[in-house]
C-alpha positions as CSV (number, residue, x, y, z in Angstrom):
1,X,72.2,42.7,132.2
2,X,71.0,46.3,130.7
3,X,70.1,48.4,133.5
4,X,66.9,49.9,132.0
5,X,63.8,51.4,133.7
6,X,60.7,51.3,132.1
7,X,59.6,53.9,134.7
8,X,60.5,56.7,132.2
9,X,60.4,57.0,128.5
10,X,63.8,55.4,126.4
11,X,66.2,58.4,124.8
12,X,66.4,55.7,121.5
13,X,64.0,53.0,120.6
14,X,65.6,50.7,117.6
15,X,63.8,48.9,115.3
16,X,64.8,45.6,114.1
17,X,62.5,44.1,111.3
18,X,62.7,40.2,110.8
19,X,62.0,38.0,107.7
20,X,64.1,35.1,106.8
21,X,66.7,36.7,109.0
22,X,68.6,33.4,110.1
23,X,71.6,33.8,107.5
24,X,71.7,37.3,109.3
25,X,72.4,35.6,112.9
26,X,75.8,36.7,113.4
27,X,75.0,40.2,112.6
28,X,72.0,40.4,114.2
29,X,73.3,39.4,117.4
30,X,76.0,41.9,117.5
31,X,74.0,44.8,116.6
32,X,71.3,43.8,119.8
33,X,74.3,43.5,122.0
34,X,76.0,46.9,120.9
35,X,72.9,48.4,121.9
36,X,72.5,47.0,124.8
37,X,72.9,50.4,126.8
38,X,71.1,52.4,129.5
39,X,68.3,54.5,127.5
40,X,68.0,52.6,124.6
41,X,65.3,49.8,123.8
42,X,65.5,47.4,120.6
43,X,62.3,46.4,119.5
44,X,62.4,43.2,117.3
45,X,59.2,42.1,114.9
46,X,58.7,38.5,113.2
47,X,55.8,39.2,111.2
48,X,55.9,35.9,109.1
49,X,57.7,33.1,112.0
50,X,59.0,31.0,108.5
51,X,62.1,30.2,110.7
52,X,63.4,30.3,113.9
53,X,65.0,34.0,114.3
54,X,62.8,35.6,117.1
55,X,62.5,33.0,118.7
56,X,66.7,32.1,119.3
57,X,66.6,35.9,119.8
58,X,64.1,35.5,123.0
59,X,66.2,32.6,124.3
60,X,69.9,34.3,124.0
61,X,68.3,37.5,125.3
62,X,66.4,36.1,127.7
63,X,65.7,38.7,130.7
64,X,66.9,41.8,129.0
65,X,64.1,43.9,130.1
66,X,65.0,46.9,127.1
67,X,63.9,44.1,124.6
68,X,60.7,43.9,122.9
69,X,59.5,41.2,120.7
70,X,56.2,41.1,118.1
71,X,55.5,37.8,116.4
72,X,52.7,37.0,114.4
73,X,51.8,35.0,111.3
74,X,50.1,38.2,109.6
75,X,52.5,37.9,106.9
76,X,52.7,42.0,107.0
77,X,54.8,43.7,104.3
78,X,58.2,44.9,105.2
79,X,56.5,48.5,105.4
80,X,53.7,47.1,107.5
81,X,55.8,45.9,109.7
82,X,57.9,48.7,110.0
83,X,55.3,50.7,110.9
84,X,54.3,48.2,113.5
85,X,57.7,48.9,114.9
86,X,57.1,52.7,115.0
87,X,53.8,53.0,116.3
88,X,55.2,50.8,119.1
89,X,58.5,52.7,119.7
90,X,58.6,54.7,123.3
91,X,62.0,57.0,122.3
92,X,62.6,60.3,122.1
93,X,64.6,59.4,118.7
94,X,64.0,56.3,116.7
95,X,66.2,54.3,114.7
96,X,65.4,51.5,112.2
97,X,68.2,48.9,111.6
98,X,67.2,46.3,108.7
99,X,68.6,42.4,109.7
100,X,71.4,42.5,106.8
101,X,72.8,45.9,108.3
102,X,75.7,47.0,110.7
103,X,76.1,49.8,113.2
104,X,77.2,50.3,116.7
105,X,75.4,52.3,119.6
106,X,78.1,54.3,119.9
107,X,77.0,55.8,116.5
108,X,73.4,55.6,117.0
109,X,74.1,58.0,120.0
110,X,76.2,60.4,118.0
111,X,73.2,60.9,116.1
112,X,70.8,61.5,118.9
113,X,73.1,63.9,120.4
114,X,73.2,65.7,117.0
115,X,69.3,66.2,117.1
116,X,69.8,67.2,120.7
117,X,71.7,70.1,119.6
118,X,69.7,70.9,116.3
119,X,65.9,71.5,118.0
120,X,64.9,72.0,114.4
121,X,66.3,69.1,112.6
122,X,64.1,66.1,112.7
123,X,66.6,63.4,110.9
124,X,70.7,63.0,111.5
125,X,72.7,60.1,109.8
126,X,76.1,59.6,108.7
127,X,77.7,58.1,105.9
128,X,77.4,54.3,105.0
129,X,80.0,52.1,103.9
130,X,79.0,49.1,101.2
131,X,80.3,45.4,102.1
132,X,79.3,41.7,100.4
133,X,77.8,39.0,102.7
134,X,82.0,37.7,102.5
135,X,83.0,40.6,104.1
136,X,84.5,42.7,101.7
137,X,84.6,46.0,101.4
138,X,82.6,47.8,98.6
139,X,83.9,50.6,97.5
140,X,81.7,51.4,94.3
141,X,79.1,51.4,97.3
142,X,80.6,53.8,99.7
143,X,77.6,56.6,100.1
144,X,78.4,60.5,101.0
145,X,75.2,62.9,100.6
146,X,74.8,64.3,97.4
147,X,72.8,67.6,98.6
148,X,75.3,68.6,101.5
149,X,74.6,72.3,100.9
150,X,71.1,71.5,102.4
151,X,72.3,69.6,105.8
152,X,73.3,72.7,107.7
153,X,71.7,73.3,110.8
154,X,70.0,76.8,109.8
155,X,68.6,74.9,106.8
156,X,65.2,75.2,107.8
157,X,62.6,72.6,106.4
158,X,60.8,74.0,102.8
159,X,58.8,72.5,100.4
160,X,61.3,72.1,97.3
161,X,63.8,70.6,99.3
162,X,61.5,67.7,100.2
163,X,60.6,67.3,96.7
164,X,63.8,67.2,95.1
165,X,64.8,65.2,97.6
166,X,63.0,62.7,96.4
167,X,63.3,63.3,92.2
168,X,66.5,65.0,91.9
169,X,68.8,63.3,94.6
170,X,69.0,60.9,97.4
171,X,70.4,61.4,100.9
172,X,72.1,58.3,100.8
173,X,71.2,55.9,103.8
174,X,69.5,58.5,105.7
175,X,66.5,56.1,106.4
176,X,68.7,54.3,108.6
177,X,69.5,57.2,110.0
178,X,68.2,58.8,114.1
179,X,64.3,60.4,113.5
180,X,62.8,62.4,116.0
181,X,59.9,60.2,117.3
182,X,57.2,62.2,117.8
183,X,57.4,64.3,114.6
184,X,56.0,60.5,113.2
185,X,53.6,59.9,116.3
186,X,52.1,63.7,116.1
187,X,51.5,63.8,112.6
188,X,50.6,60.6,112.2
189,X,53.5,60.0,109.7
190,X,53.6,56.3,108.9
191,X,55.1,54.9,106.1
192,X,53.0,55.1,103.0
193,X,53.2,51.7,100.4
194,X,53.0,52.0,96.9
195,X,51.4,49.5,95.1
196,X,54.8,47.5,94.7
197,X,55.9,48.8,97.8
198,X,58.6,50.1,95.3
199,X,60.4,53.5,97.1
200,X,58.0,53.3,99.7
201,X,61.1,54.5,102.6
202,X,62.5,57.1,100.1
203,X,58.8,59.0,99.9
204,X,58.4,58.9,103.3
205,X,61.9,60.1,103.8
206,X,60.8,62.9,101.8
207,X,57.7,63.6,104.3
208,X,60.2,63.9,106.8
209,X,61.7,66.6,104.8
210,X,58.3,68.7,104.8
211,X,58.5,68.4,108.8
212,X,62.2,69.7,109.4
213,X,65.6,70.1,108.2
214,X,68.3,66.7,108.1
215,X,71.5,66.8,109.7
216,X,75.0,64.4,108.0
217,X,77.4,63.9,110.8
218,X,80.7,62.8,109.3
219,X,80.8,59.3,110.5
220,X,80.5,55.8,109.3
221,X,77.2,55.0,110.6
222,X,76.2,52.2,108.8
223,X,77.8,48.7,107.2
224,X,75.3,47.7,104.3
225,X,75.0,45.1,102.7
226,X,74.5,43.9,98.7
227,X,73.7,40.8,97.0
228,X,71.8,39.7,94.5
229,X,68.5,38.8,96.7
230,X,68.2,41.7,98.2
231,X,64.4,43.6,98.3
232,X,66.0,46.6,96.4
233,X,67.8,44.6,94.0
234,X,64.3,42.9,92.8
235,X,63.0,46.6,91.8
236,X,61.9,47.1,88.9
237,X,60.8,50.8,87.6
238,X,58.1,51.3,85.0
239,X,55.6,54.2,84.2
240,X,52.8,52.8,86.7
241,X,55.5,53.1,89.5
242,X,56.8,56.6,88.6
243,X,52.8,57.8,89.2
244,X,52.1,55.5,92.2
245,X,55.7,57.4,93.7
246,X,54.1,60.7,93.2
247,X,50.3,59.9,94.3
248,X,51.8,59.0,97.5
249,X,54.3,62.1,97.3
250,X,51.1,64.1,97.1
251,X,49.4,62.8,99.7
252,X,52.0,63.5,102.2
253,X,52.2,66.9,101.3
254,X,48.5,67.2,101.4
255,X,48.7,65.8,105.2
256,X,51.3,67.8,106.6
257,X,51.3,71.3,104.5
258,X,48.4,73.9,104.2
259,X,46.9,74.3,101.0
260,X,48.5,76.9,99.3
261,X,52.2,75.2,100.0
262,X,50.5,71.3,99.5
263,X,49.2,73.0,96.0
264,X,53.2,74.1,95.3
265,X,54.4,71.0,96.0
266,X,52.2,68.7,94.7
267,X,52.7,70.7,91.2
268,X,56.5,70.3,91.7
269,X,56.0,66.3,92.2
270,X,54.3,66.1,89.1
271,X,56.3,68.2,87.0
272,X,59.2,66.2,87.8
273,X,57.6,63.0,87.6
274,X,56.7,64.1,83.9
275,X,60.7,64.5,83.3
276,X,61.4,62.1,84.5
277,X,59.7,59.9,82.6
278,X,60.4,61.6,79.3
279,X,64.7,61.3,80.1
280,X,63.7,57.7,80.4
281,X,61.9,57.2,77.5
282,X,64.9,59.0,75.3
283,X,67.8,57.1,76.9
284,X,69.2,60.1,78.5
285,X,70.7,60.3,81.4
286,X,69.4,63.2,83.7
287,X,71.5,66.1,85.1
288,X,70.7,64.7,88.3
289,X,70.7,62.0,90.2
290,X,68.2,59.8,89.4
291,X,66.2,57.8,92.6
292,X,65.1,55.4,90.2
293,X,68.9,54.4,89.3
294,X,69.0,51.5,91.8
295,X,72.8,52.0,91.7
């Protein structure tokens, strides 16, 4: 049994969304008992109960003190219930680990102890590796930042970097990545839906960009993985989504940045919204790479 004390606050909280999750059993399982570990709680959320997941969970698990369990019949969207998870979470860092996914505690900590070392970096993760629901390995898939001239240490967080981040690039898997916890609870930083819920984690991964700098540690952190059922493989991007992405970009600068740097930003948000619509509409591919390429 996990020695764990709920005397004093958890170094990592992980956060384990549920829906439909019972042809995830096997994985599920061994990612609960990998972090099974002194310091770390795993906070688990049914927010729909349409099979028996949480509840086989509770029974296997059954007086492991570190776990935490939230079941409702809400029927809360996947970024509903994420934020359920982190308004809930007790750690210093947090870490959110979808059912389909694969990692170790062993890497989770790697990560904290990244952020311990980096006082002004509010986000480490490490590459992820791409695998089918048989088991194979992915290698179109593999995933290295594309931006690593901006994961240094002494990159401090500005206001261009968390826009581009968002139109011009993608930091590959960093939502499953370690998050300082109370840069979210402080600010009040809680995932923001679009209408579609489209991009919702890659905006708000961009938020986190106005509050800090991100860290890549060279490690496989992650095992995704792809099929055809997947949320992100139902996306579908159209005009309305590309301005629903940047009203929500602009609120989150508007929450966290003063008015002179919100104005920059929100002026850089629309200006490449605007291109990015127009490359679309010609058939050309972009200089850059393109977040609404759900490659």
């Amino acid at each position: 049994m996990n020695l764990f004390s709920t005397a004093s606050p958890p170094k990592l909280s992980i956060l384990i969304p549920l829906y439909r999750s019972a042809r995830f059993e096997t994985i599920l399982i061994e990612n609960i008992r990998s972090h099974l570990s002194d310091g770390v709680e795993i906070l688990i959320s049914d927010q729909h109960c349409e099979d028996s997941m949480l509840a086989e969970l509770q029974a296997l698990f059954e007086g492991e003190s570190s776990i935490r369990y939230f079941s409702s019949r809400s029927a809360l969207n996947w970024v509903e219930n994420i934020n359920l998870l982190l308004n809930a979470a007790r750690g210093e860092y947090v870490r959110i680990l979808p059912h389909d996914d694969s990692s170790n505690v062993e890497a989770s900590l790697a990560l904290c102890h990244t952020l311990d070392q980096y006082p002004m970096a509010n986000l480490a993760f490490g590459h992820v590796t791409g695998w089918d629901l048989k088991g194979n390995i992915l290698p179109d898939k593999n995933s290295q930042p594309r931006l690593l001239k901006q994961l240094t240490a002494d990159v401090k967080h500005d206001t261009d970097a968390a826009i581009d981040l968002f139109w011009l690039g993608s930091y590959e898997g960093a939502f499953k990545g370690v998050i300082r916890c109370k840069v979210i609870h402080q600010l009040n930083l809680f995932i923001i839906a679009t209408p579609e819920l489209i991009h919702s984690e890659r905006l708000w991964l961009a938020a986190l960009r106005l509050t800090g700098s991100f860290i890549y540690v060279d490690i496989e952190m992650l095992q995704k993985r792809y099929y055809s059922d997947s949320t992100h493989s139902q996306w579908r991007i159209h005009l309305q989504q590309r301005i629903a992405s940047a009203n929500v970009m602009a609120k989150y600068c508007k929450q966290i940045l003063s008015n002179d740097k919100a104005k920059q930003a929100v002026n850089r948000n629309w200006f490449y919204c605007a291109k990015d619509y127009i490359y679309s509409e010609r058939g050309i591919t972009p200089i850059w790479i393109n977040p609404f390429n759900n490659n």
